[in-house]
C-alpha positions in Angstrom: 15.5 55.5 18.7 16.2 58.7 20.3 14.7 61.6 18.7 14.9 65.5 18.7 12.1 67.6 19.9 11.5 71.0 18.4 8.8 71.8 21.3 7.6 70.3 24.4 3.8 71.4 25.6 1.6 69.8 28.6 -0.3 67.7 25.7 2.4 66.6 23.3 5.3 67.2 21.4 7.1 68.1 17.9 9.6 66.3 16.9 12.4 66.2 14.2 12.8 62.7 12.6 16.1 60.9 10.9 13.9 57.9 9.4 11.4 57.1 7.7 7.9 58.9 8.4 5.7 57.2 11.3 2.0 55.9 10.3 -0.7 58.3 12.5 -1.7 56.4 15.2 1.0 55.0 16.0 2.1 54.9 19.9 5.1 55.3 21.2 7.1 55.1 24.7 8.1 58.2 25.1 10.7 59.5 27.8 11.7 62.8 28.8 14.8 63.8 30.4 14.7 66.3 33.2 16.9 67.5 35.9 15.6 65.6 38.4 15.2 62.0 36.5 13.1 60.8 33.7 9.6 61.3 32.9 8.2 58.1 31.0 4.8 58.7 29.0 2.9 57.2 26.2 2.0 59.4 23.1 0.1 58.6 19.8 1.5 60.2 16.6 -1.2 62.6 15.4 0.7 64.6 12.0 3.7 63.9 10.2 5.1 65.2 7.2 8.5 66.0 4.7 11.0 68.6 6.3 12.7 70.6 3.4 14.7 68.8 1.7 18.0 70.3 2.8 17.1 69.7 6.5 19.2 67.2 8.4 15.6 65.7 9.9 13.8 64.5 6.7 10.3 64.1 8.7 8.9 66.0 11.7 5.6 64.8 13.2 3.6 66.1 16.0 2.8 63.2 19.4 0.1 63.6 21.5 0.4 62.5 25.3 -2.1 60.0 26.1 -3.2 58.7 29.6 -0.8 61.2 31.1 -1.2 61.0 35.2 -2.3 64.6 36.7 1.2 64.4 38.8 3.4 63.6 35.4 1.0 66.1 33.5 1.7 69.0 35.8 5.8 68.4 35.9 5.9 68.5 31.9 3.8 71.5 33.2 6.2 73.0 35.1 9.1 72.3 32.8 7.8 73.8 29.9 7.3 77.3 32.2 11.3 77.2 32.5 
């Protein structure tokens, strides 16, 4: 399922969520696409709760990276300078 992400940070992500709301803890493959290829990383859902109820994304949540290498860490890093 591809989601949206409202903001990207060297230790996680927010996301916007068409379905249903994730259980915390969950993990998740998580890939990020960047100019120069794809950054694959595992993340563990940490919050989640209702959007508005007008908003096209009914659930937003908030994924924490876990075992992130230094090299990948410091890319996502870099990325989120731009």
């Amino acid at each position: 399922m591809r989601l949206l992400s409202a903001a990207v940070q060297a230790d996680g992500l927010h996301v916007l969520n068409p379905a249903t709301a994730p259980c915390e803890q969950c993990a998740l493959s998580i890939e990020i696409e960047t100019p120069a290829g794809v950054l694959a990383v595992c993340g563990q859902v940490v919050w989640y709760d209702r959007s508005s109820p007008h908003d096209i994304f009914p659930f937003q949540m908030g994924i924490r990276f876990i075992d992130v290498p230094p090299e990948i860490r410091e890319r996502i890093r870099e990325l989120c300078k731009r």
